[in-house]
C-alpha positions as CSV (number, residue, x, y, z in Angstrom):
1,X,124.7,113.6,176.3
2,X,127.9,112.2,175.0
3,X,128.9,113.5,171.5
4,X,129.7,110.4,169.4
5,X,132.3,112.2,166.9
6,X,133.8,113.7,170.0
7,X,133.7,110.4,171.5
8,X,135.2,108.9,168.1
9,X,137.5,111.7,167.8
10,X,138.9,111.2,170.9
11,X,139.3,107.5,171.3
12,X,141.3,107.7,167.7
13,X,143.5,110.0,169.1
14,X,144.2,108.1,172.2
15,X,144.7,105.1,170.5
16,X,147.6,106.4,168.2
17,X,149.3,109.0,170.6
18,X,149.5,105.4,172.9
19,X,150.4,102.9,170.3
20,X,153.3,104.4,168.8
21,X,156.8,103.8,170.0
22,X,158.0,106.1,172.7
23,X,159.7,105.7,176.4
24,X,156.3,103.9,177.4
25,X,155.7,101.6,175.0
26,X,159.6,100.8,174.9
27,X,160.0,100.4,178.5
28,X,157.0,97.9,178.6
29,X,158.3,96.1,175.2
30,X,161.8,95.2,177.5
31,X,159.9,94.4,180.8
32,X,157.8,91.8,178.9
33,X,160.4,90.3,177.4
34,X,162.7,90.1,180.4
35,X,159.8,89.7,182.9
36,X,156.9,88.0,181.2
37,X,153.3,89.9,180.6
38,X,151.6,88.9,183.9
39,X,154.5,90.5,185.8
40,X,154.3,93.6,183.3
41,X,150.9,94.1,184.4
42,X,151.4,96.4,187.1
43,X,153.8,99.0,185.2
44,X,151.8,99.2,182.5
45,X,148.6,100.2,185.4
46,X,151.5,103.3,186.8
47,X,151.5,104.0,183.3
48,X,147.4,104.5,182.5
49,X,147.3,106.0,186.4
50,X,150.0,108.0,186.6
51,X,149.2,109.8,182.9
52,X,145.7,110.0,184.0
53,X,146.7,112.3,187.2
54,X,148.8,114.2,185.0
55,X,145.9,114.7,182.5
56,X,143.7,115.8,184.9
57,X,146.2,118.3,186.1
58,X,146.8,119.4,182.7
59,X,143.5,120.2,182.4
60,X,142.8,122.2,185.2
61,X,145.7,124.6,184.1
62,X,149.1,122.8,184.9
63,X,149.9,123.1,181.2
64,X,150.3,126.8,181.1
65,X,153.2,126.7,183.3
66,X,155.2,124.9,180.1
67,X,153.7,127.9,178.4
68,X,155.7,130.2,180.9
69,X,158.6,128.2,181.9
70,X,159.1,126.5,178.2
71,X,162.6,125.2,179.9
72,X,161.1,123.2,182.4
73,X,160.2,120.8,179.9
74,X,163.7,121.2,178.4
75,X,164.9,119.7,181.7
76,X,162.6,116.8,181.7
77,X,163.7,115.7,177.6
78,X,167.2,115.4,179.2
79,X,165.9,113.6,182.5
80,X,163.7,111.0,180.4
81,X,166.8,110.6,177.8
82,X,169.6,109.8,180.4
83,X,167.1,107.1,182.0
84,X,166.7,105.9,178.9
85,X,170.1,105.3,177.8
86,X,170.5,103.5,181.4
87,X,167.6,101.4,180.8
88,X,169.4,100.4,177.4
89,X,172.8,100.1,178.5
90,X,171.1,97.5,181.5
91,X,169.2,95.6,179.0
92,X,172.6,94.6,177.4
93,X,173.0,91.2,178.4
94,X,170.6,90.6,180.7
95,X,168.3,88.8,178.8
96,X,170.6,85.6,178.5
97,X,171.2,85.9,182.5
98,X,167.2,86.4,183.6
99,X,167.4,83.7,186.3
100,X,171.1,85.1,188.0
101,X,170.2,88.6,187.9
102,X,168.7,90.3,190.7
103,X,166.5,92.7,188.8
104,X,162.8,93.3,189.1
105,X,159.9,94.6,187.0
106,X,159.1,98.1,187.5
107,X,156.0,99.0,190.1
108,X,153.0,100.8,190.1
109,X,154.5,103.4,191.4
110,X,157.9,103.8,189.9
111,X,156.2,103.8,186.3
112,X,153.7,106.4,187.5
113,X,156.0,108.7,188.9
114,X,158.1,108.1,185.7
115,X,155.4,110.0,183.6
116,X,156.2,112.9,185.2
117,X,159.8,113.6,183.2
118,X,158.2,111.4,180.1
119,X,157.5,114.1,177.0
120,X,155.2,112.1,175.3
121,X,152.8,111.7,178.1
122,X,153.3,115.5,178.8
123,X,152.1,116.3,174.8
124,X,149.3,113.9,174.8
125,X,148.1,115.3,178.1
126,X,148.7,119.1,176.3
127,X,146.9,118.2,173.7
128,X,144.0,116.4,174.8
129,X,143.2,119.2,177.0
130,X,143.9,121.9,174.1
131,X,142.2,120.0,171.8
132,X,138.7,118.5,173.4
133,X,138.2,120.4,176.3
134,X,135.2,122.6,175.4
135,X,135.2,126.5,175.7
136,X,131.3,126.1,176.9
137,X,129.3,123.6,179.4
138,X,130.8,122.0,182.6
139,X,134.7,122.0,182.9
140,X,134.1,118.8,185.3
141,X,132.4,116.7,183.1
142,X,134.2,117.7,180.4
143,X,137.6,115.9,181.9
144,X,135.5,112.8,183.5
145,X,134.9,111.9,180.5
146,X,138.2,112.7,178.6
147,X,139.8,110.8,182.0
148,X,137.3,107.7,181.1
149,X,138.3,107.5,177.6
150,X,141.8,107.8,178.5
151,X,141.8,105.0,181.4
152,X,140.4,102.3,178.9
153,X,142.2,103.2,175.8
154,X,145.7,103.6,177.4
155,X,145.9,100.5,178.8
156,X,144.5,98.5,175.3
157,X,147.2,100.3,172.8
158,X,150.5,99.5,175.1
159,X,149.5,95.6,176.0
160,X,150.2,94.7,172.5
161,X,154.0,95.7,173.1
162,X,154.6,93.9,176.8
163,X,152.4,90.8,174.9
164,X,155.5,91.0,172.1
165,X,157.8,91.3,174.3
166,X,156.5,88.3,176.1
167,X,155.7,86.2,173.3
168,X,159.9,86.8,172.4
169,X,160.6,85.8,175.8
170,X,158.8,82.0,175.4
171,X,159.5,81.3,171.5
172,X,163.1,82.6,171.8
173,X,165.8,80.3,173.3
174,X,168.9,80.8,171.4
175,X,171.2,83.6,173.5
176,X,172.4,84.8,170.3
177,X,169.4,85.7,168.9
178,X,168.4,87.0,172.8
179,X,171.7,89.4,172.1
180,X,170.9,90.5,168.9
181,X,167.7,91.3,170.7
182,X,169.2,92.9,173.5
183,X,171.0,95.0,171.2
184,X,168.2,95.9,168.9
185,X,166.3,97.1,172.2
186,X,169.4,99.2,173.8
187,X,169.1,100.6,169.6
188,X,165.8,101.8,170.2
189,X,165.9,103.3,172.8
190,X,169.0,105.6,171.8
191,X,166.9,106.7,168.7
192,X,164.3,107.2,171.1
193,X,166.4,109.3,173.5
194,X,168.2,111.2,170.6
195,X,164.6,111.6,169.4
196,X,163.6,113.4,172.6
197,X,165.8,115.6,173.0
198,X,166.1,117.1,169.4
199,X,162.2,117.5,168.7
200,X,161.0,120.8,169.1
């Protein structure tokens, strides 16, 4: 029988570790504004899927090799920090130029794979196993339904951001404010790349 605090516990922590700004949330913010939500759809799925797999492989023990090899995850801060700072030096004017570039929305599996150097997915994953994975009853179970809770609440707290995104994309027709835009975005995600690689 499902604990409800657990339960409550759990989708609470979900919720916020997903909601708040990070390379996720940001890279789904700039595709729904560039690309529209509909066509957001599937990178936001690599997202929930690929962090999912990585969950589950968290949980049966991938973690402890950070433990070991504390570097590793070194390596993939700088990784997810230089594709960052690309994605925000490509966002520079191509907002005003949608129609004449050739640039597509990421896929399924591109934004899967890309959880593997993202930090934030790696901490959530860490700490969802850490902190609700039971010392007692069956290990099995126990990440089902961790992996349930995961695969409905992932995909509800980063829609919001693609759904800004896109809502920017329809009201907004000016290409100034479209740059100033463009430049807040590129902003972000150097304070989220800088961010990265300093935190501890």
């Amino acid at each position: 029988m499902i604990d409800l605090n657990l339960f409550i516990a759990l989708v609470s922590f979900y919720f916020v570790m997903y909601v708040t700004p990070g390379p996720n949330n940001a890279m789904v913010l700039a595709s729904g504004l560039k690309f529209g939500f509909l066509k957001t759809i599937p990178h936001m799925s690599g997202i929930t899927i690929g962090h999912i797999t990585q969950l589950i492989l968290v949980c049966f023990g991938l973690g402890k090799i950070f433990q070991i090899f504390p570097q590793i995850q070194d390596i993939l801060k700088i990784i997810c920090a230089i594709y960052l700072l690309y994605l925000g030096y490509k966002i520079i004017g191509s907002f005003s130029k949608i129609k004449q570039d050739n640039s597509k929305p990421l896929k399924f599996y591109e934004a899967a794979l890309f959880q593997i150097v993202n930090p934030k997915a790696w901490t959530i994953s860490s700490m969802a196993a850490s902190g609700f994975l039971p010392n007692e009853g069956n290990l099995i179970l126990s990440i089902i339904f961790i992996a349930t809770v995961a695969l409905v609440v992932c995909p509800i707290s980063i829609s919001p951001w693609a759904a800004f995104g896109s809502g920017i994309r329809n009201f907004v027709k000016n290409n100034k404010i479209k740059a100033l835009i463009e430049y807040f975005l590129a902003f972000l995600l150097l304070i989220t790349s800088i961010l990265i690689v300093i935190q501890k």
